[in-house]
C-alpha positions as CSV (number, residue, x, y, z in Angstrom):
1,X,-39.5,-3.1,18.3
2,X,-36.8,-4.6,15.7
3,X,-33.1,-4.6,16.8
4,X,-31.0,-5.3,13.9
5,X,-27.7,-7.0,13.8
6,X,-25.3,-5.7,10.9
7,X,-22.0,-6.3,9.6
8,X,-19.4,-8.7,7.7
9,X,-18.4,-11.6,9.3
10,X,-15.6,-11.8,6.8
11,X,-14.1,-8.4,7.7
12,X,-13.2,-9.2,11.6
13,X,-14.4,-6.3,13.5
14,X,-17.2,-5.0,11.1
15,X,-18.9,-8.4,12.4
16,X,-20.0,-6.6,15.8
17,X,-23.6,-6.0,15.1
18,X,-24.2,-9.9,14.1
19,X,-21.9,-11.0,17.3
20,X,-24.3,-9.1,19.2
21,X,-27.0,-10.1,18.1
22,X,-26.2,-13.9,18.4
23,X,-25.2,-13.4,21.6
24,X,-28.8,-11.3,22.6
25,X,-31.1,-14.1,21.0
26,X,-29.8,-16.9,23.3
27,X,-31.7,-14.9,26.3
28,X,-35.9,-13.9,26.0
29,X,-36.6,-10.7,25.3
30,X,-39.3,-8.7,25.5
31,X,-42.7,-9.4,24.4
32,X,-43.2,-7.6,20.7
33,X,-39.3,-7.8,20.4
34,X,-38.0,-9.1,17.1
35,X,-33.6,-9.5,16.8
36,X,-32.6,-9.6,13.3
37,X,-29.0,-10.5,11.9
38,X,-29.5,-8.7,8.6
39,X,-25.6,-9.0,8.1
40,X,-24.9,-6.9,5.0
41,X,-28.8,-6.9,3.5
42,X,-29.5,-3.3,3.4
43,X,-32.4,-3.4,1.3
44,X,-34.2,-6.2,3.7
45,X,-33.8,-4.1,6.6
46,X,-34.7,-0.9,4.8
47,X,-38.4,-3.3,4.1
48,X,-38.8,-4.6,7.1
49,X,-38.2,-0.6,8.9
50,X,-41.2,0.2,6.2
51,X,-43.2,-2.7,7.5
52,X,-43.9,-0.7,10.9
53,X,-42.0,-0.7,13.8
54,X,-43.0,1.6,17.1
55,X,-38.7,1.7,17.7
56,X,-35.5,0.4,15.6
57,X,-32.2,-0.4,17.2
58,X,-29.8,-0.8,15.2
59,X,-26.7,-2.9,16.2
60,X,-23.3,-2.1,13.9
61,X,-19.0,-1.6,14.0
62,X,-18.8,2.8,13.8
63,X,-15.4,4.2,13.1
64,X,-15.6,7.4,14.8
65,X,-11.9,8.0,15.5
66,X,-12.0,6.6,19.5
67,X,-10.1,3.9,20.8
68,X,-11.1,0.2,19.9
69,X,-14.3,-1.5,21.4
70,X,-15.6,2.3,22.8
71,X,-19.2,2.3,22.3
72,X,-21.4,4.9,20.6
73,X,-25.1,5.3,21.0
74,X,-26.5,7.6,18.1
75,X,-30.0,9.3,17.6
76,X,-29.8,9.7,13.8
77,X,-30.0,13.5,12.6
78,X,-32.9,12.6,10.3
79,X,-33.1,16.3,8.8
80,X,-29.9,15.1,7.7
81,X,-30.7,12.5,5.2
82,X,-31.7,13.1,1.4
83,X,-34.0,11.1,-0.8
84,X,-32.5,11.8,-4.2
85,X,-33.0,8.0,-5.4
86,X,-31.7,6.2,-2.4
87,X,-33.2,3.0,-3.8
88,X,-31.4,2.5,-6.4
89,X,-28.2,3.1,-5.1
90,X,-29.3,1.0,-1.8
91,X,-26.4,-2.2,-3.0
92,X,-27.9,-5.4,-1.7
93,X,-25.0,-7.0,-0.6
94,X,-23.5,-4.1,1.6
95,X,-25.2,-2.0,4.4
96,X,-24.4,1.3,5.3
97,X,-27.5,2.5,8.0
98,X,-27.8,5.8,6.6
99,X,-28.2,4.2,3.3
100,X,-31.1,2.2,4.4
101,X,-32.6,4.9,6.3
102,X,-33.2,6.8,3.5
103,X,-34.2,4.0,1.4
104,X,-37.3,4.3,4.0
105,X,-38.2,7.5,3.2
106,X,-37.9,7.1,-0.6
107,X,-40.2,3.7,-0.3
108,X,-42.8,5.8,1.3
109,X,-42.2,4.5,5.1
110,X,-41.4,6.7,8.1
111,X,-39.1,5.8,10.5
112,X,-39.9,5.5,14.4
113,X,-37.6,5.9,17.1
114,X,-34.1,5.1,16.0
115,X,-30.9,4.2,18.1
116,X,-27.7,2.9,16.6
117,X,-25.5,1.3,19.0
118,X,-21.9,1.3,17.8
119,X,-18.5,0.0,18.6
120,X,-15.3,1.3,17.5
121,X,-13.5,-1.2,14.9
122,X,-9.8,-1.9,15.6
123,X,-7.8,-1.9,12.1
124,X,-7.4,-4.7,11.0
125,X,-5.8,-4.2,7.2
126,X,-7.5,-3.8,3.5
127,X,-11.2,-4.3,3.2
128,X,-9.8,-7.0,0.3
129,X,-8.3,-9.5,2.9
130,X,-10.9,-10.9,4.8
131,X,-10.4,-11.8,8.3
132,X,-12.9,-14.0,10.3
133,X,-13.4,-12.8,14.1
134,X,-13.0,-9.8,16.6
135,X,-10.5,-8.2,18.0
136,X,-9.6,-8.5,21.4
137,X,-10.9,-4.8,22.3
138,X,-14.4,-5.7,19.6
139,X,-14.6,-9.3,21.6
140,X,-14.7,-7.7,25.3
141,X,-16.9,-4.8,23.7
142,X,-19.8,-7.5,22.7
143,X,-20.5,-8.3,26.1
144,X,-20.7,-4.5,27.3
145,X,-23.0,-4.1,24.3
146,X,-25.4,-6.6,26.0
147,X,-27.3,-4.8,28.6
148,X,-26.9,-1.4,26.8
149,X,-28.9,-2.9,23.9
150,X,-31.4,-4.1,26.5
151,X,-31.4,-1.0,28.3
152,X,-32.0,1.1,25.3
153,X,-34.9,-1.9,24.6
154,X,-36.8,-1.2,28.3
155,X,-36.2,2.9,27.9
156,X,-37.6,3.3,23.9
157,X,-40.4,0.9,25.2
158,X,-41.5,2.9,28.1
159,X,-39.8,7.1,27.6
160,X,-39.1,7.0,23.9
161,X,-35.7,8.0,24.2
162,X,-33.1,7.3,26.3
163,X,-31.9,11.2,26.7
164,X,-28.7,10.5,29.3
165,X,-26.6,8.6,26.8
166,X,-28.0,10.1,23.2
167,X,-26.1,12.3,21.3
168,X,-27.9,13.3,18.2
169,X,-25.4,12.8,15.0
170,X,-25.6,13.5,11.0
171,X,-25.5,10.3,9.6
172,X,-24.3,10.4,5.8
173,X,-24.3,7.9,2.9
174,X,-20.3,8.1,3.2
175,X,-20.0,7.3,6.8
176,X,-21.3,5.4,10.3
């Protein structure tokens, strides 16, 4: 299983997914586990889902228009995505998980199981100005984040899909 950290640690809360993440590797997980701060490397993470993984998690800031530091977790609508040249729009400095998901499928890889566990961003200005750390409502949401991550971990590992919390979503190239 591969749970991937992404985001900007320039951009304050857009850093959620590698906060996470850094905060999940300093405890053992699972055998057959691998945590991955993939930061803004879309098309590494898009090779390494084609590399064969039995479930993905993925770990990311998700404006969805709910409060600041509400968590999200998403089963893709993959009926939703297209494969009209995904790789070569797939930027490799920016990640956007629909993007990369597609990037799969056009590189000849199928994709397993996928959760994407997501935190409301606070706004924090113009994507121009960067701004290093959280939020206060992003900070607190990182350790909530925790043991959802790890439940979602012991559930795709023994059920395949963690029905109670899921809510199955259209992920596009222009949002998530």
């Amino acid at each position: 299983m591969l749970i991937a950290g992404i985001g900007n640690i320039f951009l304050g809360d857009d850093a959620f997914g590698v906060e996470v993440l850094r905060r999940l590797v300093q405890q053992p997980l699972p055998d057959g586990v691998r945590a991955v701060d993939f930061g803004i490397r879309g098309y590494d993470l898009a090779c390494a889902i084609v590399d064969g993984y039995d479930a993905v998690i993925l770990i990311d800031a998700c404006p969805r228009g709910g409060a600041p530091g509400k968590l999200y977790v998403i089963e893709p609508d993959l009926d939703s995505l297209a494969t009209n040249n995904p790789v070569q729009q797939l930027d490799g400095h920016s990640l956007n998980p629909a993007r990369v998901l597609e990037s799969v499928l056009a590189l000849g890889g199928s994709i397993p199981p996928i959760r994407l566990v997501g935190c409301e961003p606070a706004p924090f200005g113009a994507d121009e100005q960067p701004q290093m750390g959280l939020s206060p409502a992003v900070a607190e949401a990182v350790e909530r984040a925790l043991p959802l991550v790890l439940s979602l971990v012991d559930e795709l590992s023994t059920k395949g899909a963690p029905a109670a919390v899921l809510r199955k979503v259209r992920m596009t190239t222009e949002g998530v």
